[in-house]
C-alpha positions, 0 to 999 in steps of 0.5 A: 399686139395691136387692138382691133374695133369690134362693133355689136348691136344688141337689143335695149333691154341687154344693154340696160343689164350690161350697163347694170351689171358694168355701174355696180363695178364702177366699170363702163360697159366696153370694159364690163364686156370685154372683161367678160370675154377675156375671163370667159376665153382665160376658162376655156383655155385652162379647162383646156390645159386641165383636160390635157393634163388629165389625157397624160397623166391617164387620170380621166 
């Protein structure tokens, strides 16, 4: 698997939180970000999962 560049422009006062939130985990922001959107994409396809489940086995 090979790594892609994804540039984002944001605004002053959310890079300040991100940089805020990314200190207080010892982490830079890139990887704040992106460990952010991996947790958020590993949710949706679990949730995903779950609701297939659920669609099988008749439960929803």
């Amino acid at each position: 698997m090979g790594s892609t560049v994804l540039s984002l422009r944001i605004d002053g006062e959310l890079h300040d939180r991100l940089r805020d939130h990314a200190a207080k985990r010892g982490m830079s922001v890139q990887d704040y970000v992106i460990r952010t959107l991996i947790r958020d994409d590993f949710d949706e396809r679990f949730q995903t999962a779950v609701d297939e489940t659920e669609k099988f086995y008749g439960i929803a």
